[in-house]
C-alpha positions in Angstrom: 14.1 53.3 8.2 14.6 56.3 5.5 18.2 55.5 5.6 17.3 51.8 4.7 15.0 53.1 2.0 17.5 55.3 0.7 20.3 52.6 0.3 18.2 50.7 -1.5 17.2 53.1 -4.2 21.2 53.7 -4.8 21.5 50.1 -5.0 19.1 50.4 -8.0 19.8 53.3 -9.7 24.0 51.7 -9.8 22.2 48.2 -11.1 20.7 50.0 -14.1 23.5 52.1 -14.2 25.7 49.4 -14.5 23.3 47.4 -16.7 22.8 50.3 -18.9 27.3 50.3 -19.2 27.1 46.6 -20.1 24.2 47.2 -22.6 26.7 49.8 -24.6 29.8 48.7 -24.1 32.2 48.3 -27.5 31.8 44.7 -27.3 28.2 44.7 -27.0 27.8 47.4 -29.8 29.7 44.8 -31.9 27.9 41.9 -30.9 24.5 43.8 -31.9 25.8 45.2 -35.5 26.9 41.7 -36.0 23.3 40.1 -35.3 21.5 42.8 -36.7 24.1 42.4 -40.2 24.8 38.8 -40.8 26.4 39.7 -43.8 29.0 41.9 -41.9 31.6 39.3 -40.8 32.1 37.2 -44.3 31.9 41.1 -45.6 35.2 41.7 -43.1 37.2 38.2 -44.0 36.6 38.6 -47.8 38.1 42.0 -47.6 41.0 41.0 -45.2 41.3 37.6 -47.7 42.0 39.9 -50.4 44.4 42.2 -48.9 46.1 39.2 -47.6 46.6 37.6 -50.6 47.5 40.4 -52.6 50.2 41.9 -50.1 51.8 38.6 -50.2 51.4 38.1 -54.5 51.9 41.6 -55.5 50.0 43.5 -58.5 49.5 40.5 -60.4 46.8 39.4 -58.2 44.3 42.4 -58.3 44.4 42.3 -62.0 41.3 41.9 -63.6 42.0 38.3 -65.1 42.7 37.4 -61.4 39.7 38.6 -60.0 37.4 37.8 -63.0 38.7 34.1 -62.9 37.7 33.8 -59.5 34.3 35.6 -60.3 33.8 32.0 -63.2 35.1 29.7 -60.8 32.5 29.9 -57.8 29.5 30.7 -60.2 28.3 27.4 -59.8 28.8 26.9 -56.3 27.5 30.0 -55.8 23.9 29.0 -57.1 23.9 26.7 -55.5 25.1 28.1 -52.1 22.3 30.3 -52.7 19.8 27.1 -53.1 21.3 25.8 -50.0 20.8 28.6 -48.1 17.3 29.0 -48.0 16.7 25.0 -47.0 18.9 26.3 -44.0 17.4 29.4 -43.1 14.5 26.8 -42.8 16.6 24.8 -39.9 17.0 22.1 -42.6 19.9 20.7 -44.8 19.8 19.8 -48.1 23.0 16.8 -48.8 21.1 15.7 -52.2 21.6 19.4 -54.3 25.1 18.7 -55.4 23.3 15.3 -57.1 20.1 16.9 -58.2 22.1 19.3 -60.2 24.2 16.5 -61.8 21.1 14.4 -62.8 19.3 17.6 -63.9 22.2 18.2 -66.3 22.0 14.7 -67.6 18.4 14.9 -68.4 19.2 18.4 -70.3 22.2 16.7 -72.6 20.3 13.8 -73.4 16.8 15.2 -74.2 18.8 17.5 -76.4 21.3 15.3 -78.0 19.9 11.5 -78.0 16.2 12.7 -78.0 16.4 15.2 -80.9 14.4 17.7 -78.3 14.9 21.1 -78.6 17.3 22.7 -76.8 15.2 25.2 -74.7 12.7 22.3 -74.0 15.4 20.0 -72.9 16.4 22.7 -70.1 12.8 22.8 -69.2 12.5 19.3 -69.0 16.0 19.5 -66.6 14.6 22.2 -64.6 11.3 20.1 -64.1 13.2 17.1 -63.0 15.4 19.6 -59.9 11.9 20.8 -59.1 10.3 17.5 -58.4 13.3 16.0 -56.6 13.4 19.3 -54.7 9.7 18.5 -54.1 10.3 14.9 -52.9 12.4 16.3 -49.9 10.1 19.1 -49.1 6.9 15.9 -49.0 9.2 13.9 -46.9 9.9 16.5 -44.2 7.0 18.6 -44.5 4.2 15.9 -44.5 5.6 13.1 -43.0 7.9 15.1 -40.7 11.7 13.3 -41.5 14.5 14.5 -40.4 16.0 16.6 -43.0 19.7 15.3 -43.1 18.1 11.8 -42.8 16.0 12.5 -46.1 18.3 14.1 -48.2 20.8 11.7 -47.1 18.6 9.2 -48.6 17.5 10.6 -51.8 21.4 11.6 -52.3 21.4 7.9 -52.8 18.4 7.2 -54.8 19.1 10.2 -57.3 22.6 9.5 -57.9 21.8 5.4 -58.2 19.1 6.6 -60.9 21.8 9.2 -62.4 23.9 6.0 -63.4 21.3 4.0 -64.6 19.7 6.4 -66.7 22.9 7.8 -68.0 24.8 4.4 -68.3 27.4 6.3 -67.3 28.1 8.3 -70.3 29.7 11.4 -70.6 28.2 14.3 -73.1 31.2 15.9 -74.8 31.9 19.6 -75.1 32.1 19.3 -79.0 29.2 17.1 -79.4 27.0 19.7 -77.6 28.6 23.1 -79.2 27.1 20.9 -82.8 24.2 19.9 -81.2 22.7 22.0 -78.4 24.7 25.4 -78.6 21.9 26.8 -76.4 22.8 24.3 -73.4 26.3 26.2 -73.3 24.6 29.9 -73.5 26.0 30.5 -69.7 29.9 29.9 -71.0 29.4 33.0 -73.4 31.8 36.0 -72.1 31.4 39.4 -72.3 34.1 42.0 -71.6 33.5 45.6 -69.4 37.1 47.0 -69.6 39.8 45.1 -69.4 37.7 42.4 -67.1 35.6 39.1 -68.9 32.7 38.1 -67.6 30.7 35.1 -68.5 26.7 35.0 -68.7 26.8 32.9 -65.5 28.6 35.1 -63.3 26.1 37.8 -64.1 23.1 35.3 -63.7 24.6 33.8 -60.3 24.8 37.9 -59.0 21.4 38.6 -60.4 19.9 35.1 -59.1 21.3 36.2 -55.5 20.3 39.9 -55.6 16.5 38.8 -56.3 16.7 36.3 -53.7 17.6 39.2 -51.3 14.8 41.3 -51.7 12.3 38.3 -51.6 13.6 37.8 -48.6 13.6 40.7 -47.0 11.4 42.6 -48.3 7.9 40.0 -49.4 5.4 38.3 -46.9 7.3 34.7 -48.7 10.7 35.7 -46.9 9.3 36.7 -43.4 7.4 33.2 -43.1 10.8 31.5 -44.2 12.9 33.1 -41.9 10.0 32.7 -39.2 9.9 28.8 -39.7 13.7 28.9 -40.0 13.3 30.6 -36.4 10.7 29.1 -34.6 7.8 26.9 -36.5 5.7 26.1 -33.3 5.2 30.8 -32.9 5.0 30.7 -37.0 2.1 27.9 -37.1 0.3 30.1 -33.9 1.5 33.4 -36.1 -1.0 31.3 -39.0 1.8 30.5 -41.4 1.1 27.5 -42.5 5.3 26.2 -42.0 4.3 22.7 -43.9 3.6 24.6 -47.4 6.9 26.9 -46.5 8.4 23.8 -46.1 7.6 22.3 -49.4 8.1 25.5 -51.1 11.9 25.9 -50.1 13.1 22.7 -50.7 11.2 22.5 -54.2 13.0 26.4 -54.8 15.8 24.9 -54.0 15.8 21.7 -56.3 14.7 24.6 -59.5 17.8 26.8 -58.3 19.9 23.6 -58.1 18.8 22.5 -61.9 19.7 26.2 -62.9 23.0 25.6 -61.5 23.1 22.5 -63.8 22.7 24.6 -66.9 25.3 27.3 -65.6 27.8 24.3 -65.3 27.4 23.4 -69.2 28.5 26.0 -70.0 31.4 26.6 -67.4 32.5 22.8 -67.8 31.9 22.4 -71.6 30.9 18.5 -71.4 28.2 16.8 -68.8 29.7 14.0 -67.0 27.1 11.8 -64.6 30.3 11.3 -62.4 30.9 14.6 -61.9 32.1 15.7 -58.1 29.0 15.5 -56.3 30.1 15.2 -52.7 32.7 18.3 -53.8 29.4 20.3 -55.0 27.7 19.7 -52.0 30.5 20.5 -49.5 31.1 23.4 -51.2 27.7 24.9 -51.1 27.4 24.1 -47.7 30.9 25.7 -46.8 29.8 29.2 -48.6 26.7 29.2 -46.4 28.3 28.6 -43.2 31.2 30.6 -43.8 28.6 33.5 -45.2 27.3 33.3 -42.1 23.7 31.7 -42.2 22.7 30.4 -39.0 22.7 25.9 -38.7 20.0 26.7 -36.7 18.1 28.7 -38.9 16.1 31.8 -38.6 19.1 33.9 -39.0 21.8 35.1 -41.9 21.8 37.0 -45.1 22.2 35.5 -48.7 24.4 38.0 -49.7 26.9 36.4 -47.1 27.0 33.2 -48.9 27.7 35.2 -52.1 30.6 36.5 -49.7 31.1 33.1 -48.2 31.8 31.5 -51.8 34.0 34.5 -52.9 36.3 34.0 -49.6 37.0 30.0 -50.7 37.3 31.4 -54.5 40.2 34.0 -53.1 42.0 31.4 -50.6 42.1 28.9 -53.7 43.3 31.0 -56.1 45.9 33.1 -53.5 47.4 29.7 -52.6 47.3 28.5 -56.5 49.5 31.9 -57.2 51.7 31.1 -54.3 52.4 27.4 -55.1 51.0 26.2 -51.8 50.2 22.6 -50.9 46.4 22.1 -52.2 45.7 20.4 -48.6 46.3 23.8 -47.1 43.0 25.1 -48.7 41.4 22.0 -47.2 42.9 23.3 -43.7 42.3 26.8 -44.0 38.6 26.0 -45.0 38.4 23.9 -42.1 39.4 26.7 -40.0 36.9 28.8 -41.1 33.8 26.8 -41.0 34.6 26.1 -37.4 35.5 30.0 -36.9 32.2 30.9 -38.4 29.8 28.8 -36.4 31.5 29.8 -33.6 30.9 33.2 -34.2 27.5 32.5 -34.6 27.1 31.1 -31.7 28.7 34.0 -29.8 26.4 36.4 -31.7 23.2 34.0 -30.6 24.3 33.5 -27.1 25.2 37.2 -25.9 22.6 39.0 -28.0 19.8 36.9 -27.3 
């Protein structure tokens, strides 16, 4: 009988034993620095992107025009990446932002230019028209309890149908704003530090994602987003009321996507109502998921979309140097939206 008992406890202690193996093994380690830093993997493939591109291009493409012009090219996709990624973190989607910003641009030119409005109360006036469409999405899933994707699919719709209309389809053009509304363009101005130029909305799309960061990590605001995000049903038990989170995201994100609008003035010049909407939203969407926030929300840091934009900004501009076929940044984008959620779901799955 002691023998029996005996056995027994070796049986146990080479469970735990071999439990305790499994729970530090390299892959584990990696699988647990990888949930515990989100930010980590786009982190890795931006670095590798770079080194990539600039073995294969030479000197020419760590020069600071090179790098800088990259830097001006995702500044608006980057704002609203960041926008994006807090609807997410939510467990939502937002398909109307690429359209809100367009429309919120609109309303900006023409309060300023056909109006006679001043040119700071015309971007208040934009900004107030991305909050309430923003608002309008967070109402219909919040209080009525949509769908997400089925919402914002709609109101794509209804904002860029009431775009055209209002607009009558008429472009704003660089010159006639740069007489008008100099003001609108502010985020076009460059600045120089060495031999690299900057432009006001580079430095506003870092700073815009850098205070997002430590709202959401460090203020009671990001905890009940990310809890939400997580699991509403433990977050409404927790007493966070997840309707007014809700509401409060996707109204964020409408303001954030109306900022966006302004930055694009001044990167783009002119404000056309036909502007690439879908390409906007694709593109915000592909620097979130290949920054590695969570679809399923509850999980990811915004500094990984900052990483997640800069990684299709390096791609496009390495295959622009190299004279590549324009359809392979298509593919390789492809590649990595699929390589990141499947990452993710590696990450969920094994250290959950």
């Amino acid at each position: 009988m002691a023998s029996i008992q005996e056995f027994e406890k070796v049986l146990e202690k080479s469970d735990t034993s071999v439990a305790a193996f499994e729970d530090h093994s390299p892959l584990r380690r990696i699988q647990h620095f990888l949930h515990s830093t989100p930010a980590a993997v786009p982190l890795i493939v931006l670095i590798a992107s770079i080194v990539i591109f600039g073995l294969a291009i030479g000197g020419k493409f760590f020069s600071s025009y090179t790098l800088t012009l990259i830097l001006q090219q995702i500044a608006v996709v980057g704002i609203l990446g960041a926008a994006q990624t807090l609807v997410i973190l939510t467990a939502g989607i937002d398909l109307s932002i690429g359209v809100v910003m367009v429309i919120s641009a609109v309303v900006m030119g023409n309060c300023a230019l056909h109006y006679g409005i001043p040119s700071p109360i015309a971007v208040i006036v934009g900004l107030a028209v991305g909050t309430l469409c923003g608002l309008l999405n967070g109402f219909l899933v919040a209080k009525i309890k949509l769908p997400p994707f089925i919402v914002t699919l709609g109101t794509w719709n209804i904002v860029m149908a009431t775009n055209f209309i209002y607009s009558a389809n008429e472009t704003l053009r660089d010159a006639d704003i740069e007489a008008i509304a100099p003001f609108l363009q502010i985020f076009g101005e460059s600045f120089r530090i060495g031999k690299a130029v900057f432009t006001l909305g580079v430095l506003f799309m870092v700073l815009l994602v850098f205070v997002l960061w430590y709202a959401l990590n460090h203020t009671a605001w990001g905890r009940h987003l990310y809890a939400v995000g997580d699991d509403p049903e433990a977050a409404q038990l927790a007493g966070i009321r997840s309707d007014r989170v809700l509401l409060g995201t996707y109204a964020l994100a409408g303001f954030i996507a109306a900022l966006a609008a302004w930055v694009s003035i001044g990167r783009n010049g002119s404000i056309s109502p036909s502007a690439a909407v879908t390409d906007y939203n694709l593109q915000a969407i592909t620097a979130a998921v290949i920054g590695g926030i969570s679809l399923f929300g509850g999980r990811g840091s915004i500094l990984g979309t900052l990483f997640g934009a800069l990684i299709v900004g390096v791609v496009s501009m390495g295959l622009n140097m190299l004279g590549a076929d324009p359809q392979w940044k298509v593919l390789l984008t492809g590649v990595l939206i699929i390589s990141a959620v499947a990452v993710d779901q590696w990450i969920r799955k094994v250290a959950g």
